[in-house]
PAZA-886630 format. One line per 3 residues: number of its first residue (from 1); their letters; for each residue x, y, z of C-alpha. Coordinates in Angstrom, 2 decimals, decimal comma, padded with zeros to 5 digits. Layout:
BEGIN
NUM = a = X Y Z; ...
This chain:
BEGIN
1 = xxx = 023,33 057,01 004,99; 023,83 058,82 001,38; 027,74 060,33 002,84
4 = xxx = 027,82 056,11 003,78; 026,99 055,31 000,56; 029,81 058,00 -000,72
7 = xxx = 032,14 056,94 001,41; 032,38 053,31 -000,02; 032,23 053,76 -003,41
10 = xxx = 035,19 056,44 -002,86; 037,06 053,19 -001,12; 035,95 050,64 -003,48
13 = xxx = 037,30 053,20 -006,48; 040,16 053,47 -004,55; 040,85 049,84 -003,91
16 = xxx = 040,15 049,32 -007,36; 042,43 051,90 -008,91; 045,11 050,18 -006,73
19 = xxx = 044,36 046,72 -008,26; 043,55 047,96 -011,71; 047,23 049,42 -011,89
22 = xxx = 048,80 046,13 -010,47; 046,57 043,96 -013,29; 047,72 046,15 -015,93
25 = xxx = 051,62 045,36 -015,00; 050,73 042,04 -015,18; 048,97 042,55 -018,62
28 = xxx = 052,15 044,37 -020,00; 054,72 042,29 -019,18; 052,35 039,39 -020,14
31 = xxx = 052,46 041,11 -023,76; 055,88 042,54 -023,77; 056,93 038,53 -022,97
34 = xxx = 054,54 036,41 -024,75; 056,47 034,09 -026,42; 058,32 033,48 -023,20
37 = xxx = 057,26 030,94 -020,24; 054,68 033,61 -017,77; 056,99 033,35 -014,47
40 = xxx = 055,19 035,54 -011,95; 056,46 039,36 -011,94; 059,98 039,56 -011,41
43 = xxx = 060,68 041,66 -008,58; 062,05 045,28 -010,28; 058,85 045,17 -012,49
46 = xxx = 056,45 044,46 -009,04; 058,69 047,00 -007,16; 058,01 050,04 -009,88
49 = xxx = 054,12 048,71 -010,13; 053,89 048,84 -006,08; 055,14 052,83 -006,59
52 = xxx = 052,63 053,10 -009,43; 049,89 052,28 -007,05; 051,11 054,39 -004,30
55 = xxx = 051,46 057,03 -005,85; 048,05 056,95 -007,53; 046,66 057,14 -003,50
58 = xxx = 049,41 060,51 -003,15; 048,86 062,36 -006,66; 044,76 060,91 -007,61
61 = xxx = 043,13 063,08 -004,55; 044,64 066,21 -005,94; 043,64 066,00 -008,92
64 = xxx = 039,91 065,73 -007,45; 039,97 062,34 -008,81; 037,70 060,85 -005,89
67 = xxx = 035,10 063,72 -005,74; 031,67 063,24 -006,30; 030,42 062,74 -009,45
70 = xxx = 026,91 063,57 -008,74; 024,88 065,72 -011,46; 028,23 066,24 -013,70
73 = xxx = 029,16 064,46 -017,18; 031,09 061,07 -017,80; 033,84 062,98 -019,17
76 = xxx = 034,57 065,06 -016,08; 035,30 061,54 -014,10; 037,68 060,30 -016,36
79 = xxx = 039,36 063,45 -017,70; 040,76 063,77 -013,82; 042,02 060,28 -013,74
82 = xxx = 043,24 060,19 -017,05; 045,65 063,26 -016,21; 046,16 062,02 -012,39
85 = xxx = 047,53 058,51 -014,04; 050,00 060,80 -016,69; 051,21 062,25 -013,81
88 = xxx = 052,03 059,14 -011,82; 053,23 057,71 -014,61; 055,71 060,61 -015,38
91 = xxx = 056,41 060,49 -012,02; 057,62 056,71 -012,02; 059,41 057,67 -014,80
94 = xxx = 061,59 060,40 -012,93; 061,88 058,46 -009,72; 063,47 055,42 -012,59
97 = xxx = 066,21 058,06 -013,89; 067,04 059,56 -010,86; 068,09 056,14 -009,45
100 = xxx = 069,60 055,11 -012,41; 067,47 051,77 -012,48; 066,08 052,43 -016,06
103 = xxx = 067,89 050,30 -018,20; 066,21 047,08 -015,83; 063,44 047,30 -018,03
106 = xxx = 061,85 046,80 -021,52; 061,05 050,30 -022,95; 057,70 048,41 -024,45
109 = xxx = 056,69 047,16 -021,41; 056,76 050,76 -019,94; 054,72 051,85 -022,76
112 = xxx = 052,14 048,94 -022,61; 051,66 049,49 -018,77; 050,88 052,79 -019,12
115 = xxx = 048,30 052,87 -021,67; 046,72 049,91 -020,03; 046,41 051,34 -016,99
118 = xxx = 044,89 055,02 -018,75; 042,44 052,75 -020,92; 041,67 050,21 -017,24
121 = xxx = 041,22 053,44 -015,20; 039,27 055,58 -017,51; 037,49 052,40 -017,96
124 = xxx = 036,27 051,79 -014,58; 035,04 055,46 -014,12; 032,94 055,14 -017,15
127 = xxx = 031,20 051,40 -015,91; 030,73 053,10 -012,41; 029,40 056,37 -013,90
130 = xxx = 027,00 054,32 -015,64; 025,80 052,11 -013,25; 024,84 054,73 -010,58
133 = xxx = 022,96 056,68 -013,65; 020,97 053,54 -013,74; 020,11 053,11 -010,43
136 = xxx = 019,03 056,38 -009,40; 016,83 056,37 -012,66; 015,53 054,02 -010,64
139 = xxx = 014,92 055,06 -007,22; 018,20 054,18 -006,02; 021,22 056,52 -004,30
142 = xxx = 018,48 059,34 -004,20; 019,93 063,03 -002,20; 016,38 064,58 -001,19
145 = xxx = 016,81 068,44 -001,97; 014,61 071,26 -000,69; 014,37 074,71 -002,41
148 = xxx = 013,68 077,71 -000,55; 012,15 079,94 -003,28; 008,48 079,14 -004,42
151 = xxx = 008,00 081,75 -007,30; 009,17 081,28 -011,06; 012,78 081,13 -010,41
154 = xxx = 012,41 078,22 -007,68; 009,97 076,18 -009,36; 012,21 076,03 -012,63
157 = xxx = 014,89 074,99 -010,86; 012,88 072,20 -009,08; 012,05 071,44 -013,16
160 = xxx = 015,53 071,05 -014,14; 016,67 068,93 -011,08; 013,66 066,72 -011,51
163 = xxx = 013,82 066,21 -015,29; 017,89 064,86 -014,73; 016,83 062,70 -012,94
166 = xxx = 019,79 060,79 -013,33; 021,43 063,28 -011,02; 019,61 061,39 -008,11
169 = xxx = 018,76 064,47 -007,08; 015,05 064,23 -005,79; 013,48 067,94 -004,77
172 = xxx = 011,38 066,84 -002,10; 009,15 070,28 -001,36; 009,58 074,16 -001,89
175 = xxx = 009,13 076,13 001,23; 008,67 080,08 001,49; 006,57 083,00 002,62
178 = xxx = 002,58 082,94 001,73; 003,11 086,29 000,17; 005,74 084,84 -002,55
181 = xxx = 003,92 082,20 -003,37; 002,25 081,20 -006,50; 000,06 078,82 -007,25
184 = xxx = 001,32 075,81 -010,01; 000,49 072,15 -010,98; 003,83 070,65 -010,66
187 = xxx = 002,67 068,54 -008,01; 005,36 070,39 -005,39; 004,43 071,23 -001,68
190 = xxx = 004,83 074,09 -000,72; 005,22 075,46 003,01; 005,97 077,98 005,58
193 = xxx = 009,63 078,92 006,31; 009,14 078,34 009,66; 008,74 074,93 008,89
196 = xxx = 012,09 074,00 007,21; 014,60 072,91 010,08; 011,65 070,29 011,37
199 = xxx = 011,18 069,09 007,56; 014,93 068,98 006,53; 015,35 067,03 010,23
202 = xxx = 012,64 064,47 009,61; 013,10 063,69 006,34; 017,05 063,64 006,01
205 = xxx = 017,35 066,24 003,49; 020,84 066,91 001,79; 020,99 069,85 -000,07
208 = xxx = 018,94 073,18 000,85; 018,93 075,57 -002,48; 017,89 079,07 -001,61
211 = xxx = 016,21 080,33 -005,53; 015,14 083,89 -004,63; 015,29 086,97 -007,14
214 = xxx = 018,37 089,57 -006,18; 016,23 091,44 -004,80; 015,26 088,75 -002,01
217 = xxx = 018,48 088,24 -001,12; 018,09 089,31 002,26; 016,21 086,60 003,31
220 = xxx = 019,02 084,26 003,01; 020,09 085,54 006,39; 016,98 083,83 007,73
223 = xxx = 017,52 080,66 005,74; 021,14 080,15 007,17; 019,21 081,28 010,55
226 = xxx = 016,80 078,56 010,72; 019,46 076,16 009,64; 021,80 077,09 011,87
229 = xxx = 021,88 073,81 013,91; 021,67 070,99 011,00; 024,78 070,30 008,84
232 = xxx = 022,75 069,96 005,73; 024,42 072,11 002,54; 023,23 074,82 001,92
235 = xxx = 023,12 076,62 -001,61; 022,96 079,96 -002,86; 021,25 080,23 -006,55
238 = xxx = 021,12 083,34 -007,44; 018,64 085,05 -009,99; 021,63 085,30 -012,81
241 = xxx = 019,56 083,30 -015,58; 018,79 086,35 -017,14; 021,33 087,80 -017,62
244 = xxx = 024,25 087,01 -019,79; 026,62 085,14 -018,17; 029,89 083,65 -018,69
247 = xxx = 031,54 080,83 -016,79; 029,71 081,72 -013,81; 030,76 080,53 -011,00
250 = xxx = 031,98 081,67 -007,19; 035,80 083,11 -006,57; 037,60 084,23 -003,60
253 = xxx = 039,56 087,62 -004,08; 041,20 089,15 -001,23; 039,78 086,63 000,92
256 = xxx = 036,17 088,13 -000,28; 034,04 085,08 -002,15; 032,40 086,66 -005,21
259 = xxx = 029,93 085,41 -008,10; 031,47 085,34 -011,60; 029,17 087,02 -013,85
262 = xxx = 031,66 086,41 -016,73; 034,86 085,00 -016,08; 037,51 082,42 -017,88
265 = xxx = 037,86 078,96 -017,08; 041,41 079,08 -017,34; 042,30 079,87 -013,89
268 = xxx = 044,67 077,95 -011,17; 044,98 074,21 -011,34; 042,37 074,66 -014,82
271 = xxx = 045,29 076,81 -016,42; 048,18 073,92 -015,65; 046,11 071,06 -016,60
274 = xxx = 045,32 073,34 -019,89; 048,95 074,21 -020,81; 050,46 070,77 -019,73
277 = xxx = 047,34 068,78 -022,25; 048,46 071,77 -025,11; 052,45 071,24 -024,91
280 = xxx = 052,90 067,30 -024,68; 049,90 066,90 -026,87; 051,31 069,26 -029,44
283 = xxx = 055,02 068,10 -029,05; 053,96 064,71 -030,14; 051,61 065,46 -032,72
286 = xxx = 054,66 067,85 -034,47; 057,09 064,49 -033,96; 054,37 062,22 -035,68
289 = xxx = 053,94 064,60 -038,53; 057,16 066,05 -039,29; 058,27 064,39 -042,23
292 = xxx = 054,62 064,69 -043,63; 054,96 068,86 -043,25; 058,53 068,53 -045,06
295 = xxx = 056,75 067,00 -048,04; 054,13 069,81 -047,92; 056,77 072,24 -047,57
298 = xxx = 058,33 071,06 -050,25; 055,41 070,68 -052,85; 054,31 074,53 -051,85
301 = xxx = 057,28 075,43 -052,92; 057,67 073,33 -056,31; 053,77 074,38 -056,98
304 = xxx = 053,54 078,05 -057,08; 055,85 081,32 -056,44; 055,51 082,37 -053,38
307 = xxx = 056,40 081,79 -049,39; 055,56 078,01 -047,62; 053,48 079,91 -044,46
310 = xxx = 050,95 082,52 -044,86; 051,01 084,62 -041,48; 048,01 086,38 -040,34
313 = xxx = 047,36 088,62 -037,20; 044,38 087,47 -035,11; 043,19 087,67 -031,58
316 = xxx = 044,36 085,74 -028,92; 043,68 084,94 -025,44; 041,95 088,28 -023,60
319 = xxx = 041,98 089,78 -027,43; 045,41 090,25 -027,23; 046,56 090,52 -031,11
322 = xxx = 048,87 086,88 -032,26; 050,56 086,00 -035,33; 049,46 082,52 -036,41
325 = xxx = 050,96 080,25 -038,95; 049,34 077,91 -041,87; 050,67 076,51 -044,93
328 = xxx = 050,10 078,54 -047,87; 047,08 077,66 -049,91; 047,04 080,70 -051,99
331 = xxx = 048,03 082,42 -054,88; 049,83 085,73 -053,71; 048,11 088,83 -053,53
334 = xxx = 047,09 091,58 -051,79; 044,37 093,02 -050,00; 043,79 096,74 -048,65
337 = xxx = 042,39 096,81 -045,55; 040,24 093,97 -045,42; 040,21 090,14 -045,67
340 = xxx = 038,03 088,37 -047,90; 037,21 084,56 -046,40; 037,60 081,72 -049,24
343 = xxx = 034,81 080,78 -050,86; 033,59 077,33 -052,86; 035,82 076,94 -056,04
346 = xxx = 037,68 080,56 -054,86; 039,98 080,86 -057,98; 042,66 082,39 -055,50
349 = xxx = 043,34 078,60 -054,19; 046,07 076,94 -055,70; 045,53 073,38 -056,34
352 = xxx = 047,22 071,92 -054,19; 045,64 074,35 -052,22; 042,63 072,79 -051,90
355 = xxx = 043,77 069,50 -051,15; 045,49 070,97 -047,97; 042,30 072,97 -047,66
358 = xxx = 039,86 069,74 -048,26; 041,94 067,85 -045,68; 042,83 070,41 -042,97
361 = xxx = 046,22 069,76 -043,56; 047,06 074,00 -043,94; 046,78 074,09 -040,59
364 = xxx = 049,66 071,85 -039,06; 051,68 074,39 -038,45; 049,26 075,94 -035,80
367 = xxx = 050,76 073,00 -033,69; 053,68 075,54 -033,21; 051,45 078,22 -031,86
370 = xxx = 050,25 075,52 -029,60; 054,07 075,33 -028,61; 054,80 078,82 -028,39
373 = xxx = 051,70 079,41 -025,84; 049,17 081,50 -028,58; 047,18 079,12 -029,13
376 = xxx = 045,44 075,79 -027,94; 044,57 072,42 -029,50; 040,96 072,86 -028,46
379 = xxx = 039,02 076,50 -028,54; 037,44 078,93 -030,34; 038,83 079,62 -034,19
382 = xxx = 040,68 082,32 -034,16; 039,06 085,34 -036,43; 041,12 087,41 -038,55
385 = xxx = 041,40 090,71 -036,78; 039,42 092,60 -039,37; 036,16 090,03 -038,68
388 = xxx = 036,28 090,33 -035,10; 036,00 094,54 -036,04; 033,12 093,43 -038,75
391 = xxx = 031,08 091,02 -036,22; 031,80 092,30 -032,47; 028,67 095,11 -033,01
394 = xxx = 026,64 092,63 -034,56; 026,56 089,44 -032,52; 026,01 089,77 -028,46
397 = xxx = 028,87 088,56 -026,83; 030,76 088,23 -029,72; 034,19 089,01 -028,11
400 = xxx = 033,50 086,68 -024,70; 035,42 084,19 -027,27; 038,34 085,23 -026,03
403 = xxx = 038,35 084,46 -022,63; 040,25 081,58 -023,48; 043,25 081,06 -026,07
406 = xxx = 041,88 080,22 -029,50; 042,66 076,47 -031,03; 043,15 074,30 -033,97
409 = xxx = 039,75 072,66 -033,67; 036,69 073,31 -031,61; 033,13 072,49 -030,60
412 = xxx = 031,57 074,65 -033,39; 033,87 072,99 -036,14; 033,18 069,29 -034,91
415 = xxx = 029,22 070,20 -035,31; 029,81 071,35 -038,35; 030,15 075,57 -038,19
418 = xxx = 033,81 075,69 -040,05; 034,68 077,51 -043,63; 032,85 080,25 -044,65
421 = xxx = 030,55 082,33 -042,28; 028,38 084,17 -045,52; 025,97 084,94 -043,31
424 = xxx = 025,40 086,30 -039,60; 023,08 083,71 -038,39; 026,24 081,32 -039,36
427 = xxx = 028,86 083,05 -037,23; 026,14 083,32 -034,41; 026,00 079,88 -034,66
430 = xxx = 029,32 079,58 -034,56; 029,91 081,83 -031,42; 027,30 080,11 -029,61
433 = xxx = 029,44 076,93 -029,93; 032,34 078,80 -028,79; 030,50 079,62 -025,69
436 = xxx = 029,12 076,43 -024,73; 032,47 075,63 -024,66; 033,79 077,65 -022,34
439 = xxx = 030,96 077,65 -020,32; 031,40 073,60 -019,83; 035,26 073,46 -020,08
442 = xxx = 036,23 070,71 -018,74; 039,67 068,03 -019,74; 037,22 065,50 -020,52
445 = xxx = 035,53 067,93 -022,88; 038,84 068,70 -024,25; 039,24 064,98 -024,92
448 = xxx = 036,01 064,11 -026,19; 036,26 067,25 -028,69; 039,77 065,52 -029,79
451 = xxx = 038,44 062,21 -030,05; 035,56 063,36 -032,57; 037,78 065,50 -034,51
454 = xxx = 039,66 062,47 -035,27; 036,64 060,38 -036,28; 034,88 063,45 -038,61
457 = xxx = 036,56 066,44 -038,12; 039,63 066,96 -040,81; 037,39 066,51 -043,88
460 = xxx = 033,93 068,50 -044,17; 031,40 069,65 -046,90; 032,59 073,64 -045,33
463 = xx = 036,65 072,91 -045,82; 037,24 074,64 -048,94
């Protein structure tokens, strides 16, 4: 019933998608021709929408667009249709060139039919990803889930899926061997292995999680045993919580799966979605804000001796050493072998200096490291290199930070851990940031991180 119940809302979502992308044609020309009579769509402008739509059944699936959404964030959802649509859209766009059948139609009308559709598509993901939140909050689209595992580890996993319970994820009973287990008052049964093909038979279970400590692993080979004639999933969670992990997750090498104890996100399709969001993002952004950096250029120059950029070396992507670029904020001088971070009312800052400070407007340039591959809009800050010597023995996992490229903004600046790090308990509040972030990477995330840096993040209390 529940891969039913998947089944149609992956067909309704795809239906809709289809009809969505037709409405929003309709919607831009409607615009683009509004002081004009509303004659149904002429026939080029339903043509290119009928290839819109068709290719949003080719391109959406591989961009994992229909997958479930079960126990994962809003953003996820709509960060893979958002980037499926640019790439039907971009894809209309070619297909219009390489026929030479441009020039049949209004530039704005191109432009309003693709944001429409983004903002009707994203749209729908969010009202569905909603709605099924709200019914299985209450009792609705429930997967029943069985953990194999009845000692710590298994019964605080059965915590976590039962306290999301927006997940829909129900654990149902914990099943192991009378010497493992341990008495507790969640209110979970718990019995016999022997038991578990009859129980995930008779009460349609979905999901099997095997929670065992490493050193139970063997007994998976009985688990997978028992279950060898019921199609339920089964999953493997090993005991990793302790230890201190990084992107974990499972990879094939060699045609060998292994477990990621500490890894980077920015693998395979993650690293093209990554680079494609950093370049276009980045080209437009520099286009937008050119003849804003000429006038900064300019006053730099007028305002105090000196160069425009100040160029520092910091590390990159796998610690590799970059060059990155800022406008110049400072008076020139020079330090011997170390680098002293600005402080409130620094009397090295120039003052125009500290409006560019105040405003985040030194670091435009960085938009060019975006370009040239160093760095990304969204990651870790980079450090100078002579911090990351200071801090790497003194916070744990310090240099896991660069396991991705660093970028203009981040996590820990949007929640306020940007300017001066005075202290250690700052910049391990600031590294922790770092980490969620990579840990939860995700386009969506990369958006939503955006999207608040626009709303709070250029001017803060800490920009100085």
């Amino acid at each position: 019933m529940l891969r039913d119940y998947a089944s149609a809302i992956s067909l309704l979502t795809r239906t809709l998608d289809i009809l969505l992308v037709a409405v929003a044609g309709w919607l831009a020309y409607a615009l683009r021709f509004f002081d004009q009579p509303s004659p149904p769509l002429p026939m080029a402008y339903s043509a290119l929408t009928l290839i819109g739509a068709l290719l949003v059944l080719i391109i959406f699936p591989l961009f994992s667009v229909y997958d479930s959404w079960r126990a994962k964030g809003m953003f996820a959802p709509a960060g893979r249709a958002l980037m499926g649509w640019f790439v039907v859209y971009l894809s209309g766009l070619v297909i219009l060139v390489v026929v030479r059948e441009s020039t049949l139609f209004s530039r704005l009308w191109l432009a309003y039919w693709g944001l429409l559709s983004a903002m009707l598509l994203v749209g729908l993901r969010i009202a569905i990803y909603w709605l099924l939140r709200s019914l299985r909050r209450r009792g609705y689209n429930r997967r029943p889930v069985v953990i194999v595992g009845a000692d710590q580890q298994g019964r605080a996993l059965a915590a976590r899926a039962r306290s999301a319970d927006w997940s829909g994820l129900e654990v149902l009973a914990l099943f192991d061997v009378p010497a493992s287990v341990q008495d507790a008052d969640d209110g979970l049964a718990v019995y016999p292995l022997d038991a578990l093909a009859s129980f995930v038979t008779e009460h349609q279970v979905g999901e099997v999680w095997v929670a065992m400590p490493l050193e139970r692993g063997a007994e998976l080979r009985q688990v997978i045993e028992l279950l060898r004639h019921s199609p339920v999933n089964i999953r493997y969670a090993p005991d990793l919580f302790g230890l201190s992990l990084l992107n974990n997750g499972v990879t094939e090498i060699v045609g060998v799966p292994m477990i990621d104890l500490s890894a980077s996100p920015m693998q395979g399709v993650n690293r093209l979605l990554k680079a494609l969001e950093d370049r276009l993002l980045a080209a437009l952004i520099l286009l937008s804000v050119s003849p804003l950096m000429l006038l900064i250029a300019v006053a730099i120059k007028l305002s105090s001796p000196g160069p425009i950029l100040f160029r520092q070396r910091r590390h990159g992507w796998d610690g590799q050493e970059i060059v990155i670029y800022k406008f110049r904020t400072m008076r020139v001088h020079a330090e011997a072998g170390r680098v002293t971070q600005a402080t409130r009312r620094d009397p090295r800052v120039t003052a125009l200096g500290a409006l560019l400070r105040g405003t985040s407007l030194d670091e435009l340039p960085q938009f060019v490291n975006v370009l040239q591959g160093r760095m990304s809009i969204v990651g870790p800050r980079p450090h100078a290199v002579e911090h990351n010597a200071q801090y790497c023995d003194m916070i744990d996992r310090y240099m896991l930070r660069h396991k991705v490229k660093p970028g203009i903004t981040g996590w820990a600046q949007i929640n306020g851990w940007r300017g001066e790090t005075d202290t250690v308990e700052k910049m391990q509040q600031r590294v922790e940031h770092d980490l969620y972030y990579i840990e939860h990477w995700s386009l969506g995330f990369d958006l939503k991180i955006i999207f608040m840096t626009l709303l709070r993040g250029f001017v803060h209390r800490n920009a100085y």
